[in-house]
C-alpha positions as CSV (number, residue, x, y, z in Angstrom):
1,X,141.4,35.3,160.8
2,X,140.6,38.4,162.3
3,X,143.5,40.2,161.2
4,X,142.8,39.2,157.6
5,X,138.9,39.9,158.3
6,X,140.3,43.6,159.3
7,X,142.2,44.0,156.2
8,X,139.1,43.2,154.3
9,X,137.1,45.9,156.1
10,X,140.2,48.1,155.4
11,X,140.8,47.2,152.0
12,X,136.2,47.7,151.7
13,X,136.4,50.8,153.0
14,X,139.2,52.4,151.0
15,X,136.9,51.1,147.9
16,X,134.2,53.0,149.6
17,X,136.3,56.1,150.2
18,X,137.4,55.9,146.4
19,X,134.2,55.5,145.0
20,X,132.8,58.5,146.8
21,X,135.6,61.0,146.0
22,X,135.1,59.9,142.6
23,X,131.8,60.2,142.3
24,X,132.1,63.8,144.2
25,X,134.9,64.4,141.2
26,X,132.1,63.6,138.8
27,X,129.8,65.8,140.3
28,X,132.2,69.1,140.8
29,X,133.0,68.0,136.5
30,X,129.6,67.9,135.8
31,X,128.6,71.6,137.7
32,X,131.5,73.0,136.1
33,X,130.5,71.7,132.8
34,X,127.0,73.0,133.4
35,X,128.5,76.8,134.7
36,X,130.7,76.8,131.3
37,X,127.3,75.6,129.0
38,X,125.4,78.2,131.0
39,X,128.1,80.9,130.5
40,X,128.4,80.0,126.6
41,X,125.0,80.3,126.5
42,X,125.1,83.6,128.1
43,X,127.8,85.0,125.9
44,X,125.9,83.2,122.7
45,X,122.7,85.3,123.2
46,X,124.5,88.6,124.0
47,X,126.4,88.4,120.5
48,X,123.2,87.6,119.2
49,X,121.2,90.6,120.2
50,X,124.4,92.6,119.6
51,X,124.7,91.7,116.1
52,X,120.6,92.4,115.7
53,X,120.9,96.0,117.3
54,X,123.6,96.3,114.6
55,X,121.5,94.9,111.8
56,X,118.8,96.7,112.7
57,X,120.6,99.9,112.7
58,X,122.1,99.0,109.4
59,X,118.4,98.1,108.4
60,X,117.3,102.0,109.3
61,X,119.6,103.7,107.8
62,X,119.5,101.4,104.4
63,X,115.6,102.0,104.7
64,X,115.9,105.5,105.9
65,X,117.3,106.4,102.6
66,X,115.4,104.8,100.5
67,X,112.1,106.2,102.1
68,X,113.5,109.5,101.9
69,X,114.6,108.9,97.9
70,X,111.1,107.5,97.2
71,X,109.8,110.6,98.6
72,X,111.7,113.0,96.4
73,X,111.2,110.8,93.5
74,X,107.5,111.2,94.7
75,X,108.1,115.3,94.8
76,X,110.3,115.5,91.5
77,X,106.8,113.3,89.4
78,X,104.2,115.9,90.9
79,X,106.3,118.7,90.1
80,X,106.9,117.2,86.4
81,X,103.6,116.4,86.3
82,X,102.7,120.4,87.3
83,X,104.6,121.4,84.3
84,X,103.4,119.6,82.0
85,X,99.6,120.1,82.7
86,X,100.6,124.3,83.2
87,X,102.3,124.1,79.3
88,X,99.3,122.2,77.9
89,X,96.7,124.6,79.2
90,X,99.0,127.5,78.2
91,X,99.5,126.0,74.3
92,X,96.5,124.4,73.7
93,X,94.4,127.9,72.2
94,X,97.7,128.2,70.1
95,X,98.1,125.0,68.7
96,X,94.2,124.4,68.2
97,X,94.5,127.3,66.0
98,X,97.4,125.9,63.6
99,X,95.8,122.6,63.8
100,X,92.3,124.1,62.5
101,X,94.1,126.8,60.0
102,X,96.4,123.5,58.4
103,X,93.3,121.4,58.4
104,X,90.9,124.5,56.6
105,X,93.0,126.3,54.4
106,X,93.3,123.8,51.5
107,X,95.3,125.1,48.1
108,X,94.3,122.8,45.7
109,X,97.2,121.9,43.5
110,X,98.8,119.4,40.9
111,X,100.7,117.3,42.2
112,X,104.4,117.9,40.5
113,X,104.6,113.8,40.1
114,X,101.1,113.2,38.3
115,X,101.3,113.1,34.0
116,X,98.9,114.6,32.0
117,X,97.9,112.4,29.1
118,X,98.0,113.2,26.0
């Protein structure tokens, strides 16, 4: 009996010795499986700020120009603006004087279309 006793303890402790290296196997899986989420992580948010500092830069210079273009357009309206207001103070003693002479100098006439009646 105690030869078959021994085998039991034998036969218990190789259970023992199995269920521990397993659950050490389970524990190196689950590190290792932590590393590689920690590493994905990792790699994840240094794409992401990579692609940010690009579309940021992409951002500038889109924006860049367009500040820069709304600024000439800016420049090119005052100018325009300039040129018009110089010609209208230049022309205005002329054309007040052809307005006034068309509007004063009447020449009473027949008109060719109108019938006399006889």
């Amino acid at each position: 009996m105690t030869s078959q006793s021994q085998g039991i303890q034998q036969l218990l402790q190789a259970e023992k010795r199995a269920k521990d290296k397993l659950e050490e196997a389970k524990k190196r899986n689950g590190k290792r499986l932590k590393q590689a989420k920690e590493e994905a992580i990792a790699e994840i948010d240094h794409y992401r700020l990579q692609r940010e500092k690009e579309f940021r830069n992409k951002q500038t210079n889109v924006m860049g120009s367009q500040g820069n273009l709304s600024a000439k357009i800016e420049e090119q309206t005052t100018e325009t603006i300039r040129n018009l207001t110089s010609s209208y103070h230049k022309n205005l003693e002329s054309m007040m004087k052809k307005l006034l002479m068309t509007i004063c100098d009447v020449n009473p006439e027949v008109h060719p279309n109108f019938r006399h009646a006889v």
